[in-house]
Structures are given as C-alpha cells and as structure tokens.
C-alpha positions as CSV (number, residue, x, y, z in Angstrom):
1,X,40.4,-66.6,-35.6
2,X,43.0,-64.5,-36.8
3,X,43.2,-60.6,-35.9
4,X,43.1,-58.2,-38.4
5,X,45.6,-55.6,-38.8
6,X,44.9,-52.0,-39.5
7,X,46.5,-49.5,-41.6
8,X,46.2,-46.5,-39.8
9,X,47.7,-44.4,-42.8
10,X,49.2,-42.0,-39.8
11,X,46.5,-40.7,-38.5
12,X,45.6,-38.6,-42.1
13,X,42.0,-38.3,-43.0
14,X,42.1,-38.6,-46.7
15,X,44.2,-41.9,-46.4
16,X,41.8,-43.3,-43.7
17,X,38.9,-42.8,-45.7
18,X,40.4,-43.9,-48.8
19,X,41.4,-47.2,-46.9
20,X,37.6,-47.3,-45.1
21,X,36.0,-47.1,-48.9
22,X,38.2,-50.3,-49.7
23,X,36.2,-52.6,-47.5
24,X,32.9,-53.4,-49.5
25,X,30.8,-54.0,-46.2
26,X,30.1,-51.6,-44.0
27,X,30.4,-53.1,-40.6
28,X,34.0,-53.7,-41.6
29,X,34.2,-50.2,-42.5
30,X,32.2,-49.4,-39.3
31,X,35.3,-51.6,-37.5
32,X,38.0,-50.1,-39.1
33,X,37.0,-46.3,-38.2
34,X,36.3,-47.4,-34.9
35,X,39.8,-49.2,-34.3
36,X,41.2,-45.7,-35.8
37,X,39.4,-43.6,-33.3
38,X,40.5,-46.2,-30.4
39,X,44.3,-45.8,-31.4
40,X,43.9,-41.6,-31.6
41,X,42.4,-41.6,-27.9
42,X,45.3,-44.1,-27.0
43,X,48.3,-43.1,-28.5
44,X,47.4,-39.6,-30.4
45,X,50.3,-38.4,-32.6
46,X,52.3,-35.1,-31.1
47,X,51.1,-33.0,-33.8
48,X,47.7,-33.6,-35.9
49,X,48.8,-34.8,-39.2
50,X,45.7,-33.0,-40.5
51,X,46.6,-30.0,-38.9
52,X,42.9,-29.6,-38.1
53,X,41.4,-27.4,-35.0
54,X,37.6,-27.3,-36.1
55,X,36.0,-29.9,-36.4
56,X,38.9,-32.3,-35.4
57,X,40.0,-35.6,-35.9
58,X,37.8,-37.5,-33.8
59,X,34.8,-35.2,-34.8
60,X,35.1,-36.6,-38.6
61,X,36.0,-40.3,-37.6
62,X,33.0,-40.4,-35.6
63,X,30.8,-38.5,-38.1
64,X,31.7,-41.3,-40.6
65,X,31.1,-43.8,-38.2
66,X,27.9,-42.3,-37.4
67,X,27.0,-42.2,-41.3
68,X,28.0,-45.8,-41.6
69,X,26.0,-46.7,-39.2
70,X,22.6,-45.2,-40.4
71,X,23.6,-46.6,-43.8
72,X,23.6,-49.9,-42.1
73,X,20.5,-49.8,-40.2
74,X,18.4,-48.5,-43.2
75,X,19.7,-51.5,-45.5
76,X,22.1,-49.4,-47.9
77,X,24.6,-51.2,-49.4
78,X,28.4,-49.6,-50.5
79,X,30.2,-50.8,-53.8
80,X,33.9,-50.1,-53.5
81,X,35.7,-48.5,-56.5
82,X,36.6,-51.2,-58.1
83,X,32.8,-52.5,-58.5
84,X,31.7,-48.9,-59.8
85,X,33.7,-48.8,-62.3
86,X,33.1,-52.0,-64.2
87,X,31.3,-50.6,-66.9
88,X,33.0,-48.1,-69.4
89,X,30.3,-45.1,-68.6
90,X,31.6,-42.7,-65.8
91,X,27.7,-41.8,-65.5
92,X,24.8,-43.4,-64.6
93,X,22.1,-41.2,-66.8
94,X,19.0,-40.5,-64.4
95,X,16.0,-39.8,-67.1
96,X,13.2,-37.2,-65.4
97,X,9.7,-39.2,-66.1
98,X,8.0,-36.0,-64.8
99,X,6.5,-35.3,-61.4
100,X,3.1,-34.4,-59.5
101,X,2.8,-32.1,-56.3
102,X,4.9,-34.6,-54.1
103,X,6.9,-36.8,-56.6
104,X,9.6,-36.8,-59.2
105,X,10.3,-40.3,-60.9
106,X,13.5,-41.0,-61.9
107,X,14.7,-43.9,-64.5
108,X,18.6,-45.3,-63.7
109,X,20.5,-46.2,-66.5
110,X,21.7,-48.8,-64.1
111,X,17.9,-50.3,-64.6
112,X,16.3,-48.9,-61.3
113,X,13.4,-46.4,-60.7
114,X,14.0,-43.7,-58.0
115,X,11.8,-41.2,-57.0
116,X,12.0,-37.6,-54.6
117,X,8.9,-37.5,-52.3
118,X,9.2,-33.9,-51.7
119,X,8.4,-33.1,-54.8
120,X,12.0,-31.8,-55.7
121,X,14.9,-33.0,-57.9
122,X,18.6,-34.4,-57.8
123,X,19.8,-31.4,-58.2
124,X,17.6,-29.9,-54.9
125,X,18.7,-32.9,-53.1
126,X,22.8,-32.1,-53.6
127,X,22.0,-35.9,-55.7
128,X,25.5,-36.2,-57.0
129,X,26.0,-40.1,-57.3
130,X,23.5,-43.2,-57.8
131,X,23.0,-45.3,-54.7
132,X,23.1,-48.2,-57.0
133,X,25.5,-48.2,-59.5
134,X,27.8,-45.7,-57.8
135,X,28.6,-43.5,-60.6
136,X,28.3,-39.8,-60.9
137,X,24.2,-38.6,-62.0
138,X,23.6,-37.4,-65.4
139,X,20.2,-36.0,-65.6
140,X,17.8,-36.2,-68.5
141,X,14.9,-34.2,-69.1
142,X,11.4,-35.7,-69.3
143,X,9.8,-33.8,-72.5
C-alpha cells in the first residue's frame, strides 16, 4: 500500500483547512489533521505562520480533530465543495411548518424534514448551513 503524501500548506490554518474540506470522508480528514499536528510537534516552523498566541496552532488542529471526530461517531456525513454546489441555488430554502412547546419542523428544499427539539429556530441555533445539502439556509415562514 502506497503512503499518502500530505500537503502541509506551511503550517497556515486557512490553507489546512481548506485542504482538510477537500477530502469527502471524514476519517481522511481526521488523518490528514492529525499528520498536521504530528509534523508541528516534530519539526514546528521558527515563527508561527499564523502568528497566533491564543488559542494556538495546535489548540485549532485539535479542536477540528475533535469536531471531526464527534461528526464521525454520530453518523454525519461531509460533502466537499464541489458536491454542494451541483445545483444552481446557493440556498437550500428551510420552510417553518410551525412549532409546539418543544418542536419546530422544518421542510428542506433539498427534500428532508428537520426539526429543533428545544422548541427554538435556525436562527437561535446559529443554523447557518443544511447538514444535507450543504448550502447556506434560507428560511421561510410558516403562515
């Protein structure tokens, strides 16, 4: 089996990330932020190319590590860019089909039903993208 090669986009967090979001499964991502992490405690730059002092480096590696990882233990799956942006909608429209004391339904655009248990909205859950289309929300409201 061949090894894979890393970029390591010199150690710079927005190229990392960008690089991690290419990989459509999230172990590999998982892999690839961990092999990062490994070559910062091994061979650290002189300077942070970040120029970061709180949190640092390794603090946001490992926090996107760590979200990775409950993303992959709950069963949630990551489209990369190119597979969000198949149709010609930047939005996903979200249509409000009301709520009781401890729900608010949501139909997806995309064809899915979503709903808030707590009884709030996208909007009071910072909501910003659909989990299943990957494309910004777009609320409608239920009349």
């Amino acid at each position: 089996m061949a090894k894979i090669e890393y970029d390591l986009k010199n150690f710079v967090y927005d190229g990392i990330i960008k690089e991690c979001n290419e990989y459509a499964l999230i172990k590999r991502q998982i892999d690839y932020l961990s092999y990062v992490l490994l070559q910062w405690k091994n061979n650290p730059p002189r300077l942070d190319p970040n120029g970061e002092i709180t949190p640092t480096f390794e603090e946001r590696i490992n926090n996107e590590i760590l979200f990775r990882t409950i993303l992959l233990d709950n069963g949630i799956k990551i489209q990369t860019e190119v597979s969000r942006n198949k149709s010609n909608s930047e939005y996903c429209e979200w249509e409000d089909k009301g709520s009781d004391d401890y729900d608010t339904w949501y139909e997806t655009q995309c064809g899915r039903s979503f709903y808030f248990s707590d009884g709030s909205n996208c909007e009071g859950n910072k909501f910003l993208y659909c989990p299943y289309c990957g494309k910004r929300i777009l609320t409608k409201i239920h009349k």
